[in-house]
C-alpha positions in Angstrom: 168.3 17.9 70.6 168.8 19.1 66.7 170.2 22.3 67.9 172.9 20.1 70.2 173.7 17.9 67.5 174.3 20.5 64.7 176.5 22.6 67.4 178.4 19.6 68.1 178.5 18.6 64.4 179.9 21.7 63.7 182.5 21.9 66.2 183.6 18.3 65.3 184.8 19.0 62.4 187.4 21.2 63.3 189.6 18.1 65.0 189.9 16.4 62.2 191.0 20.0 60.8 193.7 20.4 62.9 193.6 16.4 63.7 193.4 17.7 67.6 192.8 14.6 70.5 189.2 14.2 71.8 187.9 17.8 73.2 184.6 18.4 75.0 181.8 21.3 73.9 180.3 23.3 76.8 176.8 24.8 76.5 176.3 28.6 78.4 177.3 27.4 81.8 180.0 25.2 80.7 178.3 22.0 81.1 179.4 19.4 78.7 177.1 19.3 75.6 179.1 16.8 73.8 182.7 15.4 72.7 184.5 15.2 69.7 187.2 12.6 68.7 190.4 12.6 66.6 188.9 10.3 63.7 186.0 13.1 63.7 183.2 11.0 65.4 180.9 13.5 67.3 179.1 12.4 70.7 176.5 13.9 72.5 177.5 14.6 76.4 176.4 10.6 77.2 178.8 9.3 74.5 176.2 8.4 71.7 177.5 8.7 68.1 175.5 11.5 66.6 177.1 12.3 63.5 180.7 12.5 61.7 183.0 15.1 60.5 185.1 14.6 57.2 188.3 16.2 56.0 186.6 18.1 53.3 184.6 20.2 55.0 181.4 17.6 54.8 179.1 17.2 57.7 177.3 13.9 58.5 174.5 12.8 60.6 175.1 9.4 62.9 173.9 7.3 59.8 176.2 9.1 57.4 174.1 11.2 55.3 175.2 14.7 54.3 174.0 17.3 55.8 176.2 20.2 54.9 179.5 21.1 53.6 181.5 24.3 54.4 183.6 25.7 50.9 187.0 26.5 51.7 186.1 30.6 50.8 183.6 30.2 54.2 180.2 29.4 52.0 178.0 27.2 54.2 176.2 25.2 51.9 173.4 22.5 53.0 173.4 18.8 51.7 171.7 19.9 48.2 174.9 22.0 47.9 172.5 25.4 48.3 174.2 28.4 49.9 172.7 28.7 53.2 175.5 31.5 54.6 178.7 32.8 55.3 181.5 32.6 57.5 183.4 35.7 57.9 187.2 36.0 59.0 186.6 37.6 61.6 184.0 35.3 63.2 181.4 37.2 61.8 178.5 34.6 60.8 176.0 35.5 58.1 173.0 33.7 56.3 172.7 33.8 52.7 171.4 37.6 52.4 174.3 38.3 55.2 172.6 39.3 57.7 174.9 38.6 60.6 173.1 35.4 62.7 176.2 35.0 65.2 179.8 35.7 66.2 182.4 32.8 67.2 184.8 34.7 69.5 188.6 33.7 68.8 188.9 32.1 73.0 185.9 29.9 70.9 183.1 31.4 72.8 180.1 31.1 70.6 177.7 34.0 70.5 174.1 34.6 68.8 173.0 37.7 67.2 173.1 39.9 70.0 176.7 39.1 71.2 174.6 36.5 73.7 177.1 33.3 74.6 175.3 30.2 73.6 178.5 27.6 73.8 182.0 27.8 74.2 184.6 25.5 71.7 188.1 26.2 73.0 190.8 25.3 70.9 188.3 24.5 67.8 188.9 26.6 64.4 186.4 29.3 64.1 184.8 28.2 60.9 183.8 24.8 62.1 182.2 26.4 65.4 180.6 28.5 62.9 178.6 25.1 61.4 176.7 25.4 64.5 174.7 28.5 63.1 173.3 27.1 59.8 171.9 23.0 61.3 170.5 23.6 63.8 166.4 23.5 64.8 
């Protein structure tokens, strides 16, 4: 469930970057994982609130605590503000010695380690999908 939420957390927060309508998140097989909505509320795929997405790059859970924040150079940091990874250009995801952890395709296919697809985010920026790396289980 962690892993859903921080993937969905993570891809929230880029329609409130680009203030795009509600879209829907897609696990391996393209089954809805979750939804996202213009004021940057994140649902899980039954509609439950599960966290929030702010302008600023900060991620929250569904009761509004901080859980990360994402620097506008593409440092992840987590709630304490600690450098937890990277987010390269080019999709490239790295952890905080970077080593690359995952790729987020620009079609929005997320992809683990070994170039395995784990999610796809059409249409969401690449450094939000990113997110999805560094809160999860």
């Amino acid at each position: 469930m962690k892993k859903i939420l921080v993937l969905l957390l993570s891809l929230c927060a880029l329609c409130i970057a680009t203030e795009a309508a509600a879209q829907h998140i897609t696990d391996s097989g393209y089954r809805t994982v979750g939804h996202i909505k213009s004021d940057g509320t994140i649902q899980d795929a039954s509609y439950r609130t599960i966290g929030h997405l702010k302008s600023d790059g900060t991620v929250q859970d569904a009761s509004y605590r901080t859980i990360g924040h994402l620097k506008s150079d593409g440092t992840v940091q987590d709630a304490s503000y600690r450098t937890v990874g990277h987010i390269k250009s080019d999709g490239t995801i790295q952890d905080s010695s970077y080593r690359t952890i995952g790729h987020v395709k620009s079609d929005g296919t997320v992809q683990d380690a070994s170039y395995r697809t784990i999610g796809h985010a059409k249409g969401i920026p690449l450094s939000w999908a990113a997110f999805y790396f560094f809160f999860r289980d």
